[in-house]
Structures are given as structure tokens and as C-alpha cells.
C-alpha positions in Angstrom: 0.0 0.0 0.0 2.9 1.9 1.2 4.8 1.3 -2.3 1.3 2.3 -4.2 1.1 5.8 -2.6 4.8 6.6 -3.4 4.3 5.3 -6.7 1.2 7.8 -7.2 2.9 10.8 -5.3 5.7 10.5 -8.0 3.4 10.5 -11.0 1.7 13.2 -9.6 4.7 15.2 -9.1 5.3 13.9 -12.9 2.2 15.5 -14.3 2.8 18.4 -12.6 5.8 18.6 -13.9 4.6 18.5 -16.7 2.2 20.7 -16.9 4.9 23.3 -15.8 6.6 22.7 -18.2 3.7 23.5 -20.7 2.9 26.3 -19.0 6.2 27.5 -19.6 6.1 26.8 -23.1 2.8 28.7 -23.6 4.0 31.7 -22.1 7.4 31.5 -24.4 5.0 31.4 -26.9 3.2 34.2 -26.2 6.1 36.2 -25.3 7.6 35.2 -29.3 4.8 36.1 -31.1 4.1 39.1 -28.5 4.1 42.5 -30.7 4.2 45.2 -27.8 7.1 45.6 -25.8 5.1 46.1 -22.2 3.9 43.0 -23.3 6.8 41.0 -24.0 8.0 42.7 -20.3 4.8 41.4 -18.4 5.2 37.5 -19.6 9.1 37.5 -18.7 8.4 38.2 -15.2 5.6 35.8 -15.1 8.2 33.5 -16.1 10.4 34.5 -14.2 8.0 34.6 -10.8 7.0 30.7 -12.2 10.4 29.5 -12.0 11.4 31.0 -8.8 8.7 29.9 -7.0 9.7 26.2 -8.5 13.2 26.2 -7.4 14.1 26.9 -11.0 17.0 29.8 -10.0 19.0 30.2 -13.5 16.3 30.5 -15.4 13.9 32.3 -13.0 17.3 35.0 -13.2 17.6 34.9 -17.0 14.1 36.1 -17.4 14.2 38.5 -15.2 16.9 40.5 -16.1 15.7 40.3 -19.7 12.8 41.7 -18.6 14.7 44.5 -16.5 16.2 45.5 -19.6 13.5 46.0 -21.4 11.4 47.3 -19.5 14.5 49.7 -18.9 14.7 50.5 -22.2 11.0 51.2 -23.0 10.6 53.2 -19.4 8.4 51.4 -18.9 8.5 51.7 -14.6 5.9 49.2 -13.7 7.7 46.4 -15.9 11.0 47.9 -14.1 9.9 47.8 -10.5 8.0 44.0 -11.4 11.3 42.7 -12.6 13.3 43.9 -9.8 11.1 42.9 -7.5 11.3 39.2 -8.5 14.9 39.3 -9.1 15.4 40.3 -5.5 12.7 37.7 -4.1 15.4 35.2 -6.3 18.1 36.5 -4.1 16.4 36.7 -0.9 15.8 32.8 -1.4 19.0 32.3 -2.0 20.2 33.5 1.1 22.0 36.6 -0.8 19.9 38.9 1.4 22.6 42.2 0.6 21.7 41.7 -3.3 17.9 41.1 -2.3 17.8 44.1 -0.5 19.4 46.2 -3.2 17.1 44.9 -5.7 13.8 45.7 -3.2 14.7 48.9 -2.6 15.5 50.4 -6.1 11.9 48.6 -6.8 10.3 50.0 -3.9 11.8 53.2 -5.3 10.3 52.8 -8.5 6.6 51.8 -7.6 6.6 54.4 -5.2 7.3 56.8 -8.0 4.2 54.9 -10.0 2.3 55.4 -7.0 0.1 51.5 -7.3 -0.4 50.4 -3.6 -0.5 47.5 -4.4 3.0 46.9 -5.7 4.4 49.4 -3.2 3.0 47.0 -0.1 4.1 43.5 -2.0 7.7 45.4 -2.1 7.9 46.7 1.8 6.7 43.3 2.5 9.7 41.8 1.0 11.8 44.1 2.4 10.3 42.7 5.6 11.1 39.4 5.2 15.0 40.2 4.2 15.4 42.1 8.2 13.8 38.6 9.4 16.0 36.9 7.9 18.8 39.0 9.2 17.1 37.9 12.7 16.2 42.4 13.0 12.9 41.8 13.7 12.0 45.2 15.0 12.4 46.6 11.4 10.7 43.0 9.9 7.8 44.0 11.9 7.7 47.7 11.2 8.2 46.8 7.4 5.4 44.2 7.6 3.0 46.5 9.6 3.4 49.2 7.1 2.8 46.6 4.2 -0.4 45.2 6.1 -2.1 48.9 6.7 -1.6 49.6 3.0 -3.4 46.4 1.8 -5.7 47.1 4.4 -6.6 50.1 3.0 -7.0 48.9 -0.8 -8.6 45.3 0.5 -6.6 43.4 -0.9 -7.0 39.6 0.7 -3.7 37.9 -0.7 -2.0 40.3 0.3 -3.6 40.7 3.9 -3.1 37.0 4.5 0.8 37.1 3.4 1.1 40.1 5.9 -1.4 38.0 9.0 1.2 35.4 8.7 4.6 37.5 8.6 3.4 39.3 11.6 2.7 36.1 13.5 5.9 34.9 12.3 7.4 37.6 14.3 5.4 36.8 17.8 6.4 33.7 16.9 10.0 34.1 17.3 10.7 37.3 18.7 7.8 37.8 21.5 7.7 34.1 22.2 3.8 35.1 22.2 2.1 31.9 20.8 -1.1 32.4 21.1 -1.0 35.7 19.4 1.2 34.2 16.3 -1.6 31.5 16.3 -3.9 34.0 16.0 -2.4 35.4 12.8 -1.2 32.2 11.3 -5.1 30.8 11.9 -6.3 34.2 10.3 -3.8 33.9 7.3 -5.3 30.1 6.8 -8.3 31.2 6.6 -8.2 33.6 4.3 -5.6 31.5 2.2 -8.3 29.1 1.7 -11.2 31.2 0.7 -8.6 32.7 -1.5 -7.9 28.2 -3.0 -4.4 29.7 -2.6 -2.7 26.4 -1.9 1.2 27.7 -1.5 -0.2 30.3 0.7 -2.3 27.1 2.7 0.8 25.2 2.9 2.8 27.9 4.5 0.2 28.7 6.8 0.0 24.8 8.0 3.9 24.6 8.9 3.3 27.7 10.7 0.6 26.8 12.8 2.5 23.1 12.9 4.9 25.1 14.7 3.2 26.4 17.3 2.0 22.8 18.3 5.1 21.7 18.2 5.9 24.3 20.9 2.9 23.4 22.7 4.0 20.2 22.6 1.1 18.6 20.6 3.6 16.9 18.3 0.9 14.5 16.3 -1.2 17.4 15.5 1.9 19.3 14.2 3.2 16.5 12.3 -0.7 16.2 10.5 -0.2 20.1 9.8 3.3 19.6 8.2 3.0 16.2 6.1 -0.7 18.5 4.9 1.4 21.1 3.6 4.1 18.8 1.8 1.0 17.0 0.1 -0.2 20.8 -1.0 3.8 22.0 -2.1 4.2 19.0 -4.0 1.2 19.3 -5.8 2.6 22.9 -6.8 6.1 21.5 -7.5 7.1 24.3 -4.6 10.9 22.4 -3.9 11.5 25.6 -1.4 8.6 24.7 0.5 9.0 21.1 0.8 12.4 21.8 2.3 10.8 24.0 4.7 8.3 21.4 5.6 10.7 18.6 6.1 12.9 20.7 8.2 10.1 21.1 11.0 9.1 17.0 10.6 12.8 16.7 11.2 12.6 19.2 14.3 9.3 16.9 15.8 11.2 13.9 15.5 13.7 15.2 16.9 11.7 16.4 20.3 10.3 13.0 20.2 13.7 11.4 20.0 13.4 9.7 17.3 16.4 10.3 16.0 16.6 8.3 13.2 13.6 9.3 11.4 14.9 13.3 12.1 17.8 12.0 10.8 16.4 10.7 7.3 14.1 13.9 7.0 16.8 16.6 7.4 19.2 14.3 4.8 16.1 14.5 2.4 16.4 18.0 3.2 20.1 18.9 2.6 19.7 16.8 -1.1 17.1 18.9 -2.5 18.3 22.3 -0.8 21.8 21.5 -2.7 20.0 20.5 -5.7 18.3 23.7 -6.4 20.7 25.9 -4.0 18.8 26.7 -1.7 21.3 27.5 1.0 18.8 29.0 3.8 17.5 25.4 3.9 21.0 23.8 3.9 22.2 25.6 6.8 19.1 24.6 8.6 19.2 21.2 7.9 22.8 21.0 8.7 22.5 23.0 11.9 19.9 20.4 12.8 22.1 17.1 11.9 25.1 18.7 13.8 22.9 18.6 17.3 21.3 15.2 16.6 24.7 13.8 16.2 25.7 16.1 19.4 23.3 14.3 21.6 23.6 11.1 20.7 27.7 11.4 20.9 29.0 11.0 17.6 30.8 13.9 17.8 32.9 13.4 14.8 30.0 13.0 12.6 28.3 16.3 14.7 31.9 18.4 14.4 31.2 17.4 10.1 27.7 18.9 10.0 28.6 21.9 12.2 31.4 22.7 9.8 28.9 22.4 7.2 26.7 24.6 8.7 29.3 27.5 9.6 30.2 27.4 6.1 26.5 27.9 4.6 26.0 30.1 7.4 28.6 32.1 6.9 27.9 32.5 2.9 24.7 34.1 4.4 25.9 35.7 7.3 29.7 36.8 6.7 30.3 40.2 7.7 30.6 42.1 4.6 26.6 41.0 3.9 25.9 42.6 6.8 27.9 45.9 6.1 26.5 45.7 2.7 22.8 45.5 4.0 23.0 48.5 6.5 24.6 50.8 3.9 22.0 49.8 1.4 19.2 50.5 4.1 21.0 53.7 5.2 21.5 55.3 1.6 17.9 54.2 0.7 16.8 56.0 3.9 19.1 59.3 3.0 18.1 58.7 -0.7 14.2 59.0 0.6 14.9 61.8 3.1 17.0 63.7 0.6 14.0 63.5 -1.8 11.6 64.6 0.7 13.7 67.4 0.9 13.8 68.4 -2.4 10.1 68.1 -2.2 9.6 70.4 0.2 12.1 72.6 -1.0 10.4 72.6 -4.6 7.0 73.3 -2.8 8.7 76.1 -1.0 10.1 77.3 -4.2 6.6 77.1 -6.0 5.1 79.0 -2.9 7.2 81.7 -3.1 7.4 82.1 -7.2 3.5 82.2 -6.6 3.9 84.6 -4.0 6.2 86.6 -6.3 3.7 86.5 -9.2 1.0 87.6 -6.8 3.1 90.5 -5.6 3.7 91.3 -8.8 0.2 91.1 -10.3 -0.5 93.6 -7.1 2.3 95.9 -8.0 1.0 96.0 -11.8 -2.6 96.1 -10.8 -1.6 99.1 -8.2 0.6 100.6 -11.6 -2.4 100.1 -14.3 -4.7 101.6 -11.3 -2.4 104.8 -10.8 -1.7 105.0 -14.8 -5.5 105.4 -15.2 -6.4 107.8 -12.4 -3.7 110.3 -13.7 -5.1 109.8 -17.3 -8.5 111.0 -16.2 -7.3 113.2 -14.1 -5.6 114.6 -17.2 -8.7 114.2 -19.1 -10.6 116.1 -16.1 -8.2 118.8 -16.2 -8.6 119.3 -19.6 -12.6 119.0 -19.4 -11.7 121.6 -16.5 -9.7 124.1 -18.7 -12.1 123.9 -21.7 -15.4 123.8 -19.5 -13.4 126.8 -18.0 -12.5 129.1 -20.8 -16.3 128.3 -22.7 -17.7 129.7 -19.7 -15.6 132.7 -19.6 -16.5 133.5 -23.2 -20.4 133.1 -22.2 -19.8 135.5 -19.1 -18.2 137.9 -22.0 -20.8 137.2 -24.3 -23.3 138.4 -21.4 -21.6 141.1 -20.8 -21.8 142.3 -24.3 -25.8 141.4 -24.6 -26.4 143.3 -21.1 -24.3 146.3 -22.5 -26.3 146.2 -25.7 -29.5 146.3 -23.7 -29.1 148.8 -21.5 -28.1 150.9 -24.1 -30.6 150.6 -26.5 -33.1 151.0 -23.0 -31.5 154.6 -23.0 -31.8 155.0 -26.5 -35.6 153.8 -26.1 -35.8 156.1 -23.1 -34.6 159.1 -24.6 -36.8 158.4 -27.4 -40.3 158.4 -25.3 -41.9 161.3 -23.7 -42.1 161.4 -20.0 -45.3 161.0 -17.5 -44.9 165.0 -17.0 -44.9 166.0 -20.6 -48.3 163.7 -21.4 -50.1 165.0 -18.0 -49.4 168.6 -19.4 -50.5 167.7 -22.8 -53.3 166.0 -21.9 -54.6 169.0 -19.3 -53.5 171.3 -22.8 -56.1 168.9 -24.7 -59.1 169.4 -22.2 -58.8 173.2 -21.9 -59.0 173.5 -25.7 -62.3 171.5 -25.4 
């Protein structure tokens, strides 16, 4: 029965395969016979998300940078800040978290410039999980709060669930708060599954296998991890079965079944070299070394440590870490500095607007006086001729009056007096 169920698992994982591979094919296709750029752009980062998200590194990288470039070369920014997105989730899955934070920043950059929330918060989230990796999870969290208001805001579910489960992620293992990591991780389930998001499912069932393991309730975090295996394999996810049989082998370890820990962490190490996945290496190595600790084979446990120090140190070596805080810093100065020449360019547009209004004043006040004095000249000139009209009237009065009152003396002259006809009348009657 045992033999049967293998036998299926592996042609399942066979058609699967398969179909990837189609899939891949298709979107070749339709990237060939593509005729717009942008278009060409969008199906090389679909590629190249596909392949990461298999394990599938080189070819995951090859796409991506093709799309980069041209993208780059048609400016067209959300193609840019897409590609460089996935090229830095590449690197942040290969344990090269300086180069993953390089290439989330200058996409964060980007999409920030684009101004689509959506694509800003997928970007801050990966930022978030670079400083967890880094074990700085006071600048995970605040990365991953900031990504989980902004989905918040839009309503966007994926993206709400991915954020519920980094948070609780951080309770997890920097509060030591269990029930409240539950809380996310059962939140981020849940939403995963209304969403039939199975790699989002899968994740979501190691973490809450995690918490049993912590609370001791080892069968029913065993049930949550071999779930999630079932669901990663049926997405051909490699990174994700690693990560699931590195928390069987940390069960069977508790339990002391050493043997069986033993197998699942060497199952681990084989497919984490095979598709260089050195996060899960180290793990699996770290793991091995104790196992071997414990049961005193130290020579075998002194091999695996070695083993570890050397992936861990590929992650973890000094440089990386200088690299990472002067990337953070000069994004930080980069962002500040154009905040600052923001505000400086608002100040500047304030006080050219000011300028013009003062001057639109000064003009208006100019125009204003110009017109005044022209009516006052044109008054004046009203006043002069209104003036010397009404002198020559005054003059012509005079002359009329003159005229009159001498031709009344003429007149008067000219007509006898009231004495003279009294006396010539009384002269009349006496001759009657």
C-alpha cells in the first residue's frame, strides 16, 4: 500500500511537472509572437516569478533580467519595479539577502514613483522578510505593519493573508507570544483558503504546525506539516518542501526519534543542494550537527557543524551585513533627501506664486495709478475747456447786457415822459 502511494505521489509530481513545463512553453510562446514591448515585459516576469517559486533559479534569473532591460529601455516603470522585485525575491531565497535588499529597494523606489499600492506594499513586505531573515525583527515587523495597513486600505486579501502570517511569524520568534502568532497564522489560513491559494495554505500549515510543536502537541503538528508537503508537491514548490521537512525533522527530533529526524533533514540537505537553496542547507545541517551532538557521535556532529558554519557564513559573513545597513541607510538618505527636495520645490513654487502675486499687485496698483492720472488729465482738460467756454459766455453776457441797457436809454430818450403827457393831456381838455 505503502509502495502504491509513493508510486502515485511521483506521477503526480510527474504530471505536474509537466504541466509546468507546458505552462512555460505557452508563455514562451506568447512572449515570441508578443508584438508590444510592455507585453513581452509582463510575460518575462511571469516567467520569471513561475520558475522562482519552482526552485528553478537560472532560469527564473535569466528572465528576469531580460525583462529589466527591457522594460528599462522602453521606461516602462511598472515592468521595471516588477522585474526587480522578482529578481530580488530570487536572491532573498538564495540566502543573498545584501543583493535582495538592493534589488527591493531600487523597486520600492520605483513603484513608489508609480504610485500602485498595491505593488508598493508587495515590495515593503519583502523588504520585511530580508530584516527577518537578518534575525532584525524590530524593522521585519515595522516593514510588515506598514505593508499590512496599506493592503488594508485597498482590500486586498492575498496580500492581507501574506502580511497575517509574517506578523505572526514575528510573535512567533521574537515575542515568544504563541497564542498571538496562532492567531495570525489561523487568520492567514483562513483567508488563504477562501482565497484556494494552496502555496499560501501550505505555508500557513507549517506555521501553525509550529506552534503545536511548541505546545507540545507533536501528532497534531506532524498532521499540519506532512498537509502542507501534500499541497507544495502538488505545486512542485521544492523551497517549500524543504521547509516542511525541516520542522518534521525538528518533531522527531523532540520525540527522539532520532533516526527518522535523521532521514528527513538528509532529504532536506539533497534537495536544498540541488536547487541551491542554502537557507534550507544551513538549517538542515545545523539540525544534523545537534542530533549527532546528543547522541555522541561527535565526529559525525563536528562534520555537519562545519557544514553549517560554512553555509552560514555564505549568508551571514560580515561584509553582507555591512553591505545591507549601507543599502538600508543610503535608501533612507536617498528618501529623506528626496523629501527634501520636495519640500524645497513646494517652497520654491510657494514663493514664485507669491512673487507673481506680488507682482500682479504691483501692476494692478501701476495700471490703477496710470489710469487715475489719465482721467485726471482728461478732467483737467474738461476743467480748462469747461473753463474758458464759460468765460466767453460770461463775456458774451456782458456784451448782450451792454447792448440792452443801451438801447433801454436809446428807447428812453426816445419816449416822452409821465410829466410832458399829464401837461399835454390837461392842454387837450382846456382846448375843449
Amino acid at each position: 500500500m505503502k509502495t502504491y502511494f509513493l508510486s502515485l505521489c511521483f506521477l503526480l509530481s510527474a504530471l505536474y511537472s509537466s504541466a509546468q513545463h507546458s505552462k512555460t512553453d505557452s508563455l514562451l510562446l506568447i512572449f515570441k509572437t508578443a508584438k508590444q514591448d510592455t507585453d513581452k515585459v509582463n510575460t518575462l516576469n511571469t516567467l520569471c516569478f513561475q520558475l522562482q517559486n519552482t526552485g528553478d533559479y537560472a532560469n527564473a534569473m535569466e528572465y528576469g533580467l531580460k525583462a529589466y532591460q527591457l522594460a528599462e529601455k522602453n521606461n516602462f516603470q511598472k515592468g521595471t519595479g516588477t522585474a526587480l522585485n522578482y529578481i530580488g525575491l530570487i536572491y532573498n531565497q538564495q540566502g543573498n539577502y545584501p543583493k535582495a535588499l538592493d534589488y527591493f529597494l531600487r523597486s520600492l523606489k520605483i513603484r513608489e514613483q508609480a504610485g500602485n499600492k498595491k505593488d508598493i506594499a508587495s515590495t515593503i513586505n519583502n523588504l520585511g522578510t530580508v530584516y527577518y531573515a537578518e534575525k532584525n525583527y524590530f524593522k521585519a515587523l515595522d516593514y510588515y505593519l506598514q505593508a499590512l495597513k496599506i493592503r488594508e486600505e485597498i482590500g486586498n486579501k492575498k496580500g492581507i493573508a501574506s502580511s497575517s502570517r509574517n506578523i505572526g511569524i514575528i510573535y512567533y520568534y521574537y515575542k515568544k507570544d504563541y497564542d498571538r502568532a496562532q492567531e495570525y497564522f489561523s487568520k492567514a489560513l483562513g483567508m488563504y483558503e477562501a482565497l484556494d491559494d494552496k502555496q499560501g495554505v501550505a505555508y500557513s500549515l507549517n506555521d501553525i504546525g509550529i506552534i503545536y510543536k511548541e505546545k507540545e502537541e507533536y501528532q497534531k503538528s506532524l498532521e499540519n506539516y506532512f498537509r502542507a508537503i501534500k499541497l507544495f508537491d502538488e505545486i512542485n514548490d521544492k523551497r517549500g518542501i524543504i521547509y516542511s521537512m525541516n520542522n518534521i525533522g525538528a518533531v522527531f527530533s523532540r520525540q527522539k526519534k532520532y533516526s527518522k529526524a535523521i532521514e528527513e533533514y538528509n532529504k532536506s540537505v539533497s534537495l536544498s543542494n540541488e536547487i541551491g537553496y542554502i537557507e534550507g542547507s544551513k538549517d538542515a545541517y545545523q539540525s544534523l550537527s545537534e542530533i549527532h551532538k546528543q547522541n555522541g557521535d561527535y565526529k559525525k556532529a563536528l562534520q555537519y557543524y562545519e557544514q553549517f558554519i560554512l553555509f552560514r557564513d555564505s549568508i551571514f559573513n560580515e561584509q553582507n551585513i555591512k553591505n545591507i545597513a549601507r543599502s538600508s541607510m543610503e535608501f533612507e538618505f536617498e528618501k529623506k533627501e528626496a523629501v527634501t527636495k520636495a519640500e524645497n520645490e513646494k517652497q520654491a513654487a510657494v514663493a514664485a506664486a507669491e512673487s507673481r502675486k506680488q507682482k500682479i499687485v504691483i501692476w494692478s496698483a501701476i495700471c490703477g495709478l496710470l489710469l487715475v492720472i489719465v482721467f485726471a488729465v482728461f478732467m483737467f482738460n474738461r476743467w480748462r475747456i469747461t473753463k474758458k467756454q464759460k468765460k466767453i459766455i460770461e463775456e458774451k453776457q456782458k456784451e448782450i447786457l451792454a447792448s440792452i441797457r443801451y438801447a433801454a436809454r436809446i428807447q428812453k430818450c426816445m419816449m416822452p415822459n409821465e410829466k410832458w403827457i399829464e401837461k399835454t393831456i390837461r392842454r387837450l381838455k382846456g382846448q375843449k
